[in-house]
N, C-alpha and C positions, 0 to 999 in steps of 0.2 A: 587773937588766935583764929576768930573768925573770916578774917580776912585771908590769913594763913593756908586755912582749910580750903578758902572762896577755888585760890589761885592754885591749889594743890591741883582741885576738881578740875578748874579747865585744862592743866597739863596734863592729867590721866587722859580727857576727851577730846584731846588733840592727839595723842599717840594713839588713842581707842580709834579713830579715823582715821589716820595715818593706816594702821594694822588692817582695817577693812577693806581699804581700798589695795591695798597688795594685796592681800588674801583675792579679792573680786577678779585683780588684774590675772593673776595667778589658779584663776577657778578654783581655789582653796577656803572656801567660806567654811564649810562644812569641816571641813578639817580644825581648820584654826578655833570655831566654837569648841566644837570637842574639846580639844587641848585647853583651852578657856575656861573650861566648866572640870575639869581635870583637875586644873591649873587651882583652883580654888576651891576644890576640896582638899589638895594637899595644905593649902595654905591653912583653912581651917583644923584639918590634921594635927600639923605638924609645927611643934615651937620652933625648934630648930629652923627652919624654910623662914618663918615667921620674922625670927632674930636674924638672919642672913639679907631679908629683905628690907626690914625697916634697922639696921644698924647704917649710921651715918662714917662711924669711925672707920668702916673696913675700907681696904685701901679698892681702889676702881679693878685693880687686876684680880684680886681676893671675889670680890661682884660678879667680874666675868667669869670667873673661873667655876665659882659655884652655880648659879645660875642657870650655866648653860652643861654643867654635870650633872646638875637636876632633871633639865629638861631631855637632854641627850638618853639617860638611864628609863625617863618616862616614855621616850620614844615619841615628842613631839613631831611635827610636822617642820620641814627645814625651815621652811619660813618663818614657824613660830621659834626657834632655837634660833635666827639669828635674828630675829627681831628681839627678845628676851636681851641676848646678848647689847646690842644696838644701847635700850635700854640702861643697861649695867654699866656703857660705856660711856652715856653721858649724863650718867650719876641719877639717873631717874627712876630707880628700882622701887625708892619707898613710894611710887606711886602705884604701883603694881595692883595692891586691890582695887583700888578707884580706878584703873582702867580695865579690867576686868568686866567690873557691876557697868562700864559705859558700855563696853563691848554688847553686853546682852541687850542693855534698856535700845541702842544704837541697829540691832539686828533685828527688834523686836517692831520697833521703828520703818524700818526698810522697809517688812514683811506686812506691814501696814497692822499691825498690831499694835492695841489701845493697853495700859495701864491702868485696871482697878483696884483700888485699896479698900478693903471691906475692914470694918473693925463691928463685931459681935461682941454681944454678951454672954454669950456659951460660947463654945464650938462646937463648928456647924460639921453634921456629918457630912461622909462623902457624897452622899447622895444629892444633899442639900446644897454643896458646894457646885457641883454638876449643873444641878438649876438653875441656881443662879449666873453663874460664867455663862450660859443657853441663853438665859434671858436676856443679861445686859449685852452680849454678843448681841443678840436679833435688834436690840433696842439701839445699837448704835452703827449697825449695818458693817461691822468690822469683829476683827476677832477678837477679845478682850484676853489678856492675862493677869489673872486672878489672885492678888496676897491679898492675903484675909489672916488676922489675929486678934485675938480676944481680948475684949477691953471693959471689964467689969464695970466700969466708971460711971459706963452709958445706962445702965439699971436694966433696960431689954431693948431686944430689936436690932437692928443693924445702921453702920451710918458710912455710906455707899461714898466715895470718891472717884470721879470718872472724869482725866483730866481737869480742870480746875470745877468742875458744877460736882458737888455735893448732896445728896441723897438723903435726908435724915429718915428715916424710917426706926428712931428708939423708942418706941412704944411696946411695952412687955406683947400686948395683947394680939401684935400684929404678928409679932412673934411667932405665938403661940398658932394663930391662924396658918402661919409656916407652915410651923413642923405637924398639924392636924391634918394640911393638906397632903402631907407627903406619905403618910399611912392611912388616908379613908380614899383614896382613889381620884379618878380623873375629877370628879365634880367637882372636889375641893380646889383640886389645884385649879382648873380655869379659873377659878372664883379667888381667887390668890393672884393667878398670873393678870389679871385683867384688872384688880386693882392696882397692883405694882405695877403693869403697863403704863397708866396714866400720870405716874411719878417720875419713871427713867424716860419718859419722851422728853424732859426736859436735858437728859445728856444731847441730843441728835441735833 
């Protein structure tokens, strides 16, 4: 199954390139995310779309036909409605979410944008979230983009993933250093950020 899934992914990230590079040739980058991020919220939405795209039995014209009466109704971008279509016609619809999530990770990529995975033991407020995306941004001289979800398992603290170098920082108490910093003022934070500075020099 593993393997299954392997060879799924790199079909989705061969189409998710394919789709880029028209979109770039076409000036339509900005469009096509759009439609992209559209494109998969309906998906999460809607069973119906869901069952249209990952049914193996529906006949290739039944694909095309719904697909691109989706897209057309959504008011996609031409390129993205006959690329979709393109898709539906050489039976590669069920890859449709996985090249979606490439589209972004691939754009984010381009735009010289880094991937951090933050796993907390609370959830972190907005504010605290702000911070930190600030900090590891400065700390890797790029822009970072930020998923962060809550992972009890860890007991306290945070455990930072920035491209393959890893961050542990699950100590309740540094934690707690956090979030004190972030309602008693500047002081606290420098005294925060300049410990934590000496750990994420190890992403650069």
């Amino acid at each position: 199954m593993s393997k299954t899934l392997s060879e799924s992914n790199q079909v989705a990230r061969r189409y998710a390139s394919a789709l880029l590079d028209l979109a770039e040739d076409a000036k339509s980058v900005g469009k096509v995310e759009k439609d992209m991020a559209d494109l998969s919220a309906m998906l999460n939405a809607s069973e119906d779309l869901r069952k249209l795209v990952t049914n193996p039995l529906m006949s290739r014209e039944n694909h095309i036909k719904g697909i691109t009466a989706i897209a057309e109704k959504a008011k996609f971008n031409k390129l993205t409605i006959n690329f979709l279509s393109t898709l539906a016609s050489n039976r590669r619809l069920t890859v449709l979410p996985q090249m979606i999530v490439a589209v972004e990770k691939m754009l984010r990529a381009r735009r010289g944008e880094i991937e951090a995975y933050v796993q907390s033991a609370v959830a972190l407020s907005a504010a605290q979230t702000k911070a930190l995306k600030k900090q590891l941004s400065d700390s890797v001289g790029s822009d970072v983009n930020l998923n962060v979800e809550v992972n009890k398992e860890i007991l306290g603290g945070l455990i930072i993933t920035v491209g393959s170098q890893m961050i542990d920082d699950s100590v309740r108490r540094k934690l707690e250093r956090l979030q004190r910093s972030m309602s008693s003022g500047s002081a606290g934070a420098n005294e925060n950020s300049n410990e934590n500075q000496v750990k994420l020099e190890e992403v650069g």
